[in-house]
C-alpha positions as CSV (number, residue, x, y, z in Angstrom):
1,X,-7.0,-1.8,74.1
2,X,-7.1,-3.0,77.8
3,X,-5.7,-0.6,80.5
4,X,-2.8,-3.3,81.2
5,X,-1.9,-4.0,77.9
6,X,-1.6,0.0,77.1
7,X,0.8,-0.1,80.5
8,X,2.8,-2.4,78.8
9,X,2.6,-1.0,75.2
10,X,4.2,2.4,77.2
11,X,7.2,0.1,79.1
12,X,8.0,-1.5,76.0
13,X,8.3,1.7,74.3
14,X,10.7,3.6,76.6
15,X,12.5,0.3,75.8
16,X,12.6,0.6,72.0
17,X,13.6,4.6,71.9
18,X,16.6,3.7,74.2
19,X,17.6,0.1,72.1
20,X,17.4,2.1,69.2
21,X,19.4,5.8,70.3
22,X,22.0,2.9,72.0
23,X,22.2,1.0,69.1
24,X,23.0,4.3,66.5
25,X,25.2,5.8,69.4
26,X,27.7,2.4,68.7
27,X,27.5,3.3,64.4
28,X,31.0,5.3,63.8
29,X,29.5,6.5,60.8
30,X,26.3,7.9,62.5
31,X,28.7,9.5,65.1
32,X,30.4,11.5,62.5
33,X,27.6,12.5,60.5
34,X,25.6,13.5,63.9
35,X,27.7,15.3,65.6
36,X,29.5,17.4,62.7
37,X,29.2,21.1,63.1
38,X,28.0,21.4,59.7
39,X,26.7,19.1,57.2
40,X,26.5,19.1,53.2
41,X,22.8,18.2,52.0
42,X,24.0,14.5,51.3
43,X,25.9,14.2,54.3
44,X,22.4,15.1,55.9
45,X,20.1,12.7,53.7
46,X,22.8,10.3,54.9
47,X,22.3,11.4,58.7
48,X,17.9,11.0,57.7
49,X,18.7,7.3,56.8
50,X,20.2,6.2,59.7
51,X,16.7,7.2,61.2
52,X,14.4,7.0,58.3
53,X,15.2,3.1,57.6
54,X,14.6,1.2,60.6
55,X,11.7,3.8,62.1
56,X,9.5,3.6,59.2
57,X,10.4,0.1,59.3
58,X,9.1,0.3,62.6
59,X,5.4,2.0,61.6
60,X,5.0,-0.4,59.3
61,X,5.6,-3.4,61.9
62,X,3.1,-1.4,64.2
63,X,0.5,-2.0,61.1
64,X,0.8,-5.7,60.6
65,X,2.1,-6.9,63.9
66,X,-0.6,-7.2,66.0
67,X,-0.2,-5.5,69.5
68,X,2.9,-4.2,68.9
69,X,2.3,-0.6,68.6
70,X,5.5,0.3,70.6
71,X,7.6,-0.2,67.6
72,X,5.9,2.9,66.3
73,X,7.8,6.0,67.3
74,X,7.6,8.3,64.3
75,X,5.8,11.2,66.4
76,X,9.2,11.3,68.6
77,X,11.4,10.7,66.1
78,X,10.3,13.5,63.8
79,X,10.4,15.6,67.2
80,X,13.8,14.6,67.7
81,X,15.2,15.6,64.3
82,X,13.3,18.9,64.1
83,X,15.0,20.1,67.5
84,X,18.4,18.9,66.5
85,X,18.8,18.9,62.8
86,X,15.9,21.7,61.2
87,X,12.4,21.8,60.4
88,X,13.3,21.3,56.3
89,X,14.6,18.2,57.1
90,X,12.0,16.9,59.9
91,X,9.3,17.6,57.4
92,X,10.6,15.9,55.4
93,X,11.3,12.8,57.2
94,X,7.8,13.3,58.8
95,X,6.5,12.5,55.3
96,X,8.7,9.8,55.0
97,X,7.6,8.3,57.9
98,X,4.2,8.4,57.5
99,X,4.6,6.4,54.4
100,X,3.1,2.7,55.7
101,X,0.5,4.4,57.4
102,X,-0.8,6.4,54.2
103,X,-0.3,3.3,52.1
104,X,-2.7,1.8,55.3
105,X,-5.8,4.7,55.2
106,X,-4.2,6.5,57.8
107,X,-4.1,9.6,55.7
108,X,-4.0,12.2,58.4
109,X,-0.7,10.7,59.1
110,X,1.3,12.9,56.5
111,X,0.0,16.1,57.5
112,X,0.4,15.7,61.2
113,X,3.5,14.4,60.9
114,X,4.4,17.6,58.5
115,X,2.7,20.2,61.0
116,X,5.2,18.7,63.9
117,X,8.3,19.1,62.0
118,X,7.8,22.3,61.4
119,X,6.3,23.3,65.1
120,X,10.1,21.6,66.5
121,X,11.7,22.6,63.7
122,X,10.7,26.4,63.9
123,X,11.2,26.2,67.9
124,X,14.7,24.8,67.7
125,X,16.5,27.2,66.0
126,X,15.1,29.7,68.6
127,X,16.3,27.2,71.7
128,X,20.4,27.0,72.2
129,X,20.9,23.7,71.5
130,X,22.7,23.1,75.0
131,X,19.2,23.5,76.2
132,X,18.0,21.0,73.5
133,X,20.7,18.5,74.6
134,X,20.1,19.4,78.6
135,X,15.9,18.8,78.2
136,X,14.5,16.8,80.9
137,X,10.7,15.7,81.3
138,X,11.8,16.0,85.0
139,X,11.7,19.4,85.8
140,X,12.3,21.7,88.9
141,X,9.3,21.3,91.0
142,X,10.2,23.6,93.4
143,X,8.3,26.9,93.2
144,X,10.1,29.0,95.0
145,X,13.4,28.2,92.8
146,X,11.1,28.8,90.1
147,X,10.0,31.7,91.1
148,X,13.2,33.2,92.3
149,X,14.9,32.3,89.3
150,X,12.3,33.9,87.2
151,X,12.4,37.1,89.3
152,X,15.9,37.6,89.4
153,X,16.2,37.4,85.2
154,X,12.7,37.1,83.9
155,X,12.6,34.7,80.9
156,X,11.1,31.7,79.1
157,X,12.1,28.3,81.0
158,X,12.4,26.3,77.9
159,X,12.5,23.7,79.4
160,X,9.4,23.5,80.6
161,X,8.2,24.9,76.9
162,X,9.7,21.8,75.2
163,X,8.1,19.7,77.9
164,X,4.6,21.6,77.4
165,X,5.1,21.4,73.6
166,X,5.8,18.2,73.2
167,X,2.9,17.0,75.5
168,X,0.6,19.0,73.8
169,X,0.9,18.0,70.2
170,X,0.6,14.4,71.6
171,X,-2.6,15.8,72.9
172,X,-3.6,16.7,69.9
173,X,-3.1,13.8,68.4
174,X,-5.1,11.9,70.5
175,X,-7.8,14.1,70.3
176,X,-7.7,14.3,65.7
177,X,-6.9,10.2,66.2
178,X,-10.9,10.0,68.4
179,X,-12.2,12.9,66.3
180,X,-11.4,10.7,63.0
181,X,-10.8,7.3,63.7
182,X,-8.7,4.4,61.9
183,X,-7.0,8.0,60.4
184,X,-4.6,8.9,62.7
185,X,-2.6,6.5,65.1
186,X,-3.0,7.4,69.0
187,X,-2.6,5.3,71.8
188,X,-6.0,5.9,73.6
189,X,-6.8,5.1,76.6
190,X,-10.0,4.8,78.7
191,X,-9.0,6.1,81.8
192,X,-8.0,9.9,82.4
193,X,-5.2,9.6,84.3
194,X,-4.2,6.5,82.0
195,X,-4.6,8.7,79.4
196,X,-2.1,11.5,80.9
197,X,0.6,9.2,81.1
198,X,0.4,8.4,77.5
199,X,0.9,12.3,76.8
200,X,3.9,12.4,79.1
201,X,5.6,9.3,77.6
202,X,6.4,11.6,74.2
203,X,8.5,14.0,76.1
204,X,10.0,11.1,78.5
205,X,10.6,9.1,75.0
206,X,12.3,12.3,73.9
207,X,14.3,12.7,77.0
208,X,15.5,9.2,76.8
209,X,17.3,9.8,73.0
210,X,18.9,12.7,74.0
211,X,20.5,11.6,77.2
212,X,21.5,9.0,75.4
213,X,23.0,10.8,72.4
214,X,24.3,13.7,75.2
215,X,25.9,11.2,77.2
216,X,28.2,10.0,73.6
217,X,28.5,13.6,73.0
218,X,30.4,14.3,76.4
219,X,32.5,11.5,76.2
220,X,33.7,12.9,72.5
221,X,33.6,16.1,73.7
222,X,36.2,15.1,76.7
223,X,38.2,12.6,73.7
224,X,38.6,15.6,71.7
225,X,40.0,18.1,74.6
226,X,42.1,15.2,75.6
227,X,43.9,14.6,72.0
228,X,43.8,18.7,71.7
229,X,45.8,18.6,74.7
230,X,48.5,15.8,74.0
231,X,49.0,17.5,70.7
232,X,50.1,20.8,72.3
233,X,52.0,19.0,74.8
234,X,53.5,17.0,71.5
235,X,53.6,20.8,69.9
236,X,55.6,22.4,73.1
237,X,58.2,19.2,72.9
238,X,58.7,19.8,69.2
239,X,59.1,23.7,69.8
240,X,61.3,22.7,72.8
241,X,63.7,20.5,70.5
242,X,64.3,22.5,67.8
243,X,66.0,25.6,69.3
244,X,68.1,23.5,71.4
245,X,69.3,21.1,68.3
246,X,70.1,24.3,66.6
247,X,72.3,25.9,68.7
248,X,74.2,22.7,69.6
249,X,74.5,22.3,65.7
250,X,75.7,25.8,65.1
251,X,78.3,25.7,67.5
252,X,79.6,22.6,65.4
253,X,79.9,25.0,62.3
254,X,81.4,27.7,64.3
255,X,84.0,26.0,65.1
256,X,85.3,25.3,61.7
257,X,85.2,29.0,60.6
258,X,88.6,29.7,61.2
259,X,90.4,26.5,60.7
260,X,88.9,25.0,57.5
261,X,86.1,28.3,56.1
262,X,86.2,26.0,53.3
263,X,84.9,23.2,55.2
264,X,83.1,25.7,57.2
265,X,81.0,26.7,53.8
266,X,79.8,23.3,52.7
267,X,78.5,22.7,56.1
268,X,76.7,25.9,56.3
269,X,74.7,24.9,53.0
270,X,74.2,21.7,55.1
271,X,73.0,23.2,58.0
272,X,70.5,25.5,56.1
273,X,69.3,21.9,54.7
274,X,69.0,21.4,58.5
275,X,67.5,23.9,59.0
276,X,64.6,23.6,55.7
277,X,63.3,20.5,56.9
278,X,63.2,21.7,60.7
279,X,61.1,25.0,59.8
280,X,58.7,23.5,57.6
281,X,55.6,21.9,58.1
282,X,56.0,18.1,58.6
283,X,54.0,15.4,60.2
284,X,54.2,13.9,63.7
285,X,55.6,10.5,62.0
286,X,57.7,9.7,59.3
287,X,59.4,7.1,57.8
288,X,62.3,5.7,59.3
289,X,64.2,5.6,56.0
290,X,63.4,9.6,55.9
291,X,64.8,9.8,59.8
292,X,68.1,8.5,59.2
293,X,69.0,10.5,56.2
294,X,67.6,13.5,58.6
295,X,70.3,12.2,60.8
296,X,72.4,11.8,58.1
297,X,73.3,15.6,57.5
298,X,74.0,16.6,61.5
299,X,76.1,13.6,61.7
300,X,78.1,14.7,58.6
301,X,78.7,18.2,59.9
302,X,80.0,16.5,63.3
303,X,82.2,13.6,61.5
304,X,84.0,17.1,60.0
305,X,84.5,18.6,63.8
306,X,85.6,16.0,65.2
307,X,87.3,14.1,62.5
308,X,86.6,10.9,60.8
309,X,89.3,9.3,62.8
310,X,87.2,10.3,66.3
311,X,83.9,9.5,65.2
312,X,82.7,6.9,63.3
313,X,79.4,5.7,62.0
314,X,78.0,2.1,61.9
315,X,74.4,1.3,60.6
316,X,72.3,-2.1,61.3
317,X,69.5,-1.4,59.9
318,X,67.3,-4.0,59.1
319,X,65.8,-3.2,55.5
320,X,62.2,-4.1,56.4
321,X,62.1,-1.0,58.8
322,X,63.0,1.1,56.6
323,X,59.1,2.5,55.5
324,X,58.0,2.1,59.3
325,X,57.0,5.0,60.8
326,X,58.6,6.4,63.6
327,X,58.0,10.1,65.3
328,X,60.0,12.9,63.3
329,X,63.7,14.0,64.8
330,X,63.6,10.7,67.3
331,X,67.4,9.7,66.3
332,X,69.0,12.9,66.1
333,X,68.9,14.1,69.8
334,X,69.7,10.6,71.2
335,X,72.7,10.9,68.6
336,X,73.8,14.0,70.1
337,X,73.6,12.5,73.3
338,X,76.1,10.3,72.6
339,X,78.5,12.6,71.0
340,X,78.0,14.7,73.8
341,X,78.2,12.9,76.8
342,X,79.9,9.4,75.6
343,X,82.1,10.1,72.8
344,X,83.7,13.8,73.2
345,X,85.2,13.0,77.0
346,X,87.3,10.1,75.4
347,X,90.7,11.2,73.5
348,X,90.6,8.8,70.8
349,X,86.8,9.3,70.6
350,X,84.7,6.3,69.3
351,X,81.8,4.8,67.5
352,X,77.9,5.6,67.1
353,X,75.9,2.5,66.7
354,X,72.3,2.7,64.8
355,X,70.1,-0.7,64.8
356,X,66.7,-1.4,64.0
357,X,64.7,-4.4,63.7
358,X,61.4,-6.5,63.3
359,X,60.3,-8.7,66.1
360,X,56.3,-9.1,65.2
361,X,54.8,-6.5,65.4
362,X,57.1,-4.0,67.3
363,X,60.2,-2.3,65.8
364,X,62.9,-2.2,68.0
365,X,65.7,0.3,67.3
366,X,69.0,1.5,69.5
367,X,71.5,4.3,69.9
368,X,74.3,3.1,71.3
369,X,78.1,4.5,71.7
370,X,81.5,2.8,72.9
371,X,82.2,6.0,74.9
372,X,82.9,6.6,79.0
373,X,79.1,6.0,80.0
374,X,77.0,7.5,82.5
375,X,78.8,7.0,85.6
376,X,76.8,5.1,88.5
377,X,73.6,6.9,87.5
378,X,70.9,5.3,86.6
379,X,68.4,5.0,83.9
380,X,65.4,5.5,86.7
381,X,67.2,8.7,87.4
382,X,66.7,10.3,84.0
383,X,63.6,11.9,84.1
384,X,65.1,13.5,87.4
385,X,68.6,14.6,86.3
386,X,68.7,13.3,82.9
387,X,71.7,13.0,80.1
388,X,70.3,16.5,78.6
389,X,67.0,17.8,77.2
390,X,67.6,16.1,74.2
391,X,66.9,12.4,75.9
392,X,64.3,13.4,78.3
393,X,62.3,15.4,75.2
394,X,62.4,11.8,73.4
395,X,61.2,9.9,76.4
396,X,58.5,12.5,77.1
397,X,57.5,12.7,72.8
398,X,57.6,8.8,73.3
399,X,54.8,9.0,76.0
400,X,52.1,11.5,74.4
401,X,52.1,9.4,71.3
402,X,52.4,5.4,72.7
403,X,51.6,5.5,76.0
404,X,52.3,2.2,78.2
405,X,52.2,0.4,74.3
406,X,56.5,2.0,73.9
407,X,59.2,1.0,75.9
408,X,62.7,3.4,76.4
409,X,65.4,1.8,78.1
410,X,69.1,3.0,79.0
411,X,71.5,0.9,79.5
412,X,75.2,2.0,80.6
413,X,78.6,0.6,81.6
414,X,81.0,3.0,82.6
415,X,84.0,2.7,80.5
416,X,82.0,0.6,78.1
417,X,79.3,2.9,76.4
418,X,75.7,3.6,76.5
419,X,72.8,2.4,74.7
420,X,69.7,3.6,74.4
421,X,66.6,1.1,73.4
422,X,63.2,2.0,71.7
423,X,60.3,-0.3,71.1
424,X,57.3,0.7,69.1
425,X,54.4,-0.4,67.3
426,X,55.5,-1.4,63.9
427,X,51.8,0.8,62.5
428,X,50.9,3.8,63.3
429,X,49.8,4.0,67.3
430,X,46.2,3.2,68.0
431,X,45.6,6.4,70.2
């Protein structure tokens, strides 16, 4: 091989490892499996194939393409999986790997390839894998860092021992590959200095995967935190709503003690239905159909307080939306809202208004009452000073799970009534 063809051969092989770590970085399913803090034996044999099936594919092209010995990274690859996934398993895959070249007379292949899973095997379950995923070929070259760091807390720089490890089993590959020729592939070169790029290229090759792989690591790494964190703002809303809907609703009960106990009883058993479904575990969404009979129950406790004359209940719900899911106790402080601040000023009270739709795919449904209104204020001014914690809790829950893809809108006439607007996905949010 001529000096500028090796050159190339080395180019176009920093350009296969990082096609190749790209290309499996974009695979959901490789994701998953690669990045799982622990992995069932199949799950693992399923991690090996993602690897296995197009690098061995790759050895054998190296053996009957001619001059295209870049697609041949098996020393690398076995490297690779020894440091991150165990020396069991890069021994195994070594001997998978060496495969086409056996079946070719290169029959050194299987034990080499053996010899370096277990060498990065055995070494990375004594490195932190932090370090693994932080390795560099380009170290520190300043000595006095070195030195100081060294000083201050002598240790092993690993990194420098993966580098030197790495390097040096591609050393002595080259050196078994011109010791017994046509038995063990090498890329040889001529030239000495030639020759010591060639032995840097395996740690630069390795380098390249991992900042690859670390870089997808991060960026799931800074997803997860990021869904972590909207679910315990999503966790301190819920938390936030529930204490203030009970109180609101046990003052309701309370006030039919004396006057009807009777009446007072029933709605107690009613509450503690409330109360059942609050207190238990339940999901982030449910069903629309399962929200309004939710509502169903508080509005029946506060039809008995104030009357069925004062308050009255009309549905438009379109039947389509009743399976759709919405987030859990959306209605109920909306509805409490109205009661509150529309309905109980007015003497001869009025009427609660529930409507939902399907317009495409968004589901469109409203709270509105016929009650005083909100005065002059408004709807920009909610987050600010707000109908209530109720509203704003609904706006903010609203937020953390849609994003810019819902739309909350209050509209109010004084005199005339309020209505409040919600538009959703129809499916579940993307986020």
């Amino acid at each position: 091989m001529t000096d500028k063809l090796l050159l190339i051969t080395l180019l176009v092989k920093l350009g296969v490892v990082a096609s190749v770590a790209s290309i499996l970085a974009r695979a959901s399913g490789f994701r998953r499996l690669f990045f799982a803090e622990k992995r069932s034996p199949a799950q693992t044999l399923e991690l090996l194939a993602f690897f296995l099936v197009p690098l061995t594919l790759g050895v054998w092209v190296r053996l009957v393409v001619p001059n295209f010995l870049a697609a041949d990274i098996s020393y690398e690859t076995v490297v690779l999986l020894g440091l991150l996934v165990g020396p069991g398993w890069a021994i195994l895959s070594g001997a998978v790997l060496s495969v086409p070249a056996v079946l070719h007379h290169e029959y050194l292949a299987l034990p080499f390839n053996m010899i370096v899973g277990l060498a990065a095997g055995t070494v990375g379950r004594f490195v932190e894998k932090d370090e693994v995923w932080s390795f560099t070929p380009f170290i520190d070259l300043s000595l006095y860092r070195w030195v100081r760091r060294n000083l201050i807390q002598p240790r092993v720089d690993r990194q420098i021992f993966l580098l030197v490890l790495i390097a040096a089993m591609e050393m002595a590959r080259d050196w078994i590959a011109r010791a017994f020729p046509h038995r063990l592939f090498a890329l040889v070169a001529g030239a000495l200095w030639l020759q010591a790029l060639v032995w840097l290229s395996a740690p630069i090759v390795v380098g390249i995967a991992l900042k690859v792989w670390n870089t997808l690591r991060l960026e799931m790494s800074l997803e997860e935190q990021k869904r972590l964190l909207l679910e315990a703002r999503l966790d301190a809303l819920q938390r936030q709503i529930n204490p203030h809907f009970l109180f609101n609703t046990l003052n309701s009960v309370a006030s039919l003690v004396r006057s009807k106990p009777e009446l007072a009883r029933k709605m107690t058993v009613k509450l503690a239905n409330i109360l059942r479904a609050l207190l238990k575990e339940h999901d982030t969404y449910v069903p629309l159909r399962d929200e309004l009979k939710f509502t169903d129950d508080y509005l029946d406790i506060e039809v008995v307080r104030f009357g069925a004359d004062k308050l009255r209940v009309a549905k438009e719900i379109d039947p389509r939306t009743l399976d759709l899911p919405v987030p859990s106790i959306l209605l109920q402080p909306l509805i409490e809202n109205s009661i509150k601040h529309g309905l109980e000023p007015r003497i001869n009270g009025g009427t609660i208004t529930l409507r939902s739709r399907l317009e495409g795919d968004r589901l469109l449904i409203e709270v509105a009452d016929d009650g005083v209104g909100m005065g002059e204020r408004p709807a920009s001014s909610l987050r600010r000073t707000g109908a209530g914690i109720g509203m704003k809790n609904v706006q903010e829950r609203l937020e953390v799970l849609y994003g810019k893809q819902a739309r909350f809108k209050v509209t109010s006439n004084p005199g005339r009534g309020t209505s409040v607007e919600i538009e959703i996905p129809a499916a579940f949010p993307p986020r």
